[in-house]
C-alpha positions, 0 to 999 in steps of 0.5 A, spaced: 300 368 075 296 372 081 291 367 081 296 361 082 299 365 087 293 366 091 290 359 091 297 356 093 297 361 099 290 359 100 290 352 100 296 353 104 292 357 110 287 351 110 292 346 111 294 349 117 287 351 119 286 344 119 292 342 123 290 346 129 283 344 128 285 336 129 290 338 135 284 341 138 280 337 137 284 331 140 285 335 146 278 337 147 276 329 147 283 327 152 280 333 156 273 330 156 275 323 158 279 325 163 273 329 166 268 323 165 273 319 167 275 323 174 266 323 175 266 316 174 271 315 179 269 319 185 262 318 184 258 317 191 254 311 189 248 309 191 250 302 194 255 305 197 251 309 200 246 306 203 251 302 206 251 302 213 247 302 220 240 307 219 235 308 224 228 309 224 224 316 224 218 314 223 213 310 219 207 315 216 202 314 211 204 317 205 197 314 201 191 312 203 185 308 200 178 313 202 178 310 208 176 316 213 180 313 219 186 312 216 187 318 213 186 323 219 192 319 222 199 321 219 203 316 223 202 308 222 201 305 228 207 300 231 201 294 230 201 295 222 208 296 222 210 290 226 204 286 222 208 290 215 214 287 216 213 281 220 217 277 215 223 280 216 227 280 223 233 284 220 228 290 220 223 290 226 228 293 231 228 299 229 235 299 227 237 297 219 244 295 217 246 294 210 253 291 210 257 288 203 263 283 204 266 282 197 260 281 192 255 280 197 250 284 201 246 282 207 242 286 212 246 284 219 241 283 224 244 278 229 250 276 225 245 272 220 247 273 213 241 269 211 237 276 208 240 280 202 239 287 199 240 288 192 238 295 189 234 294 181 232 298 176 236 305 177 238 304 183 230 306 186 229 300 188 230 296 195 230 289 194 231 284 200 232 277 199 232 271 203 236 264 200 235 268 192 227 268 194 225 276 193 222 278 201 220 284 199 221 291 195 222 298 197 222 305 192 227 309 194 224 316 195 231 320 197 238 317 198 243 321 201 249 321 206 244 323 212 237 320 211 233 315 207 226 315 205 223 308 203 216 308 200 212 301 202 205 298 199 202 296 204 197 290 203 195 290 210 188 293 212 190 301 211 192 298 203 196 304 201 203 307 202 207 308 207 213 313 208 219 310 212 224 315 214 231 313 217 238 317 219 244 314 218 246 313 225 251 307 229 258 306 228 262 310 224 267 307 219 274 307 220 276 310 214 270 316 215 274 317 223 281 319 218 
């Protein structure tokens, strides 16, 4: 009888245990996708922040071939940058400017919407097309709200990497003034 007695209490507690482990359970999942939900949500992302007008800082040489010349020199020279990126106007002022109207995304230079930004892979790297023909590609080194470093290889002379550093600068949205 006392074995009856303890094996219902004790199936009894187990049915309880169960209960409150079950609700735990669903309040822990509700919470853990309310916290990924909430991330997902104001997540910066990297489209949206490269958006926008960024100067140039400087073009260096990140990685040479064994070419004495060019590995004493740290900073390339306005004659390989002009020739690195003859094919883009958008770029050869100095000034990059990535705007996105809807689903698309040009670099402003002029009001020509004629060159298109797309980030692949990751988001690492920097395509520019121009009527869907790839133009060229970047590795993005570093993205933030401040600054961004762009790796190019250079096909030219130097053959190797060059590094582009560039400031968020220009104008300033409306919504970043509020």
């Amino acid at each position: 009888m006392f074995c009856q007695i303890y094996s219902l209490t004790k199936n009894g507690m187990s049915i309880i245990k169960r209960k409150i482990l079950s609700r735990f359970n669903f309040i822990f999942l509700a919470l853990l996708l309310f916290v990924a939900t909430t991330m997902v949500m104001f997540y910066e992302n990297p489209e949206r922040m490269l958006e926008g007008e960024w100067v140039e800082q400087g073009w260096y040489f990140e990685k040479v071939e064994n070419n004495p010349s060019f590995k004493k020199q740290a900073i390339i020279h306005d004659e390989i940058k002009t020739a690195a990126i003859a094919h883009l106007p958008p770029l050869q002022d100095g000034l990059w400017h990535f705007e996105r109207n809807g689903n698309d995304n040009y670099v402003a230079h002029h009001e020509d919407k004629r060159y298109n930004w797309f980030l692949k892979g990751r988001g690492h790297i920097l395509e520019l097309r121009k009527d869907d023909k790839l133009v060229e590609s970047f590795v993005i080194h570093q993205l933030n709200r401040n600054e961004l470093i762009l790796y190019l290889n250079l096909d030219l002379q130097a053959k190797g990497i060059a590094r582009i550093v560039l400031k968020k600068g220009g104008r300033v949205n409306y919504a970043e003034k509020i």
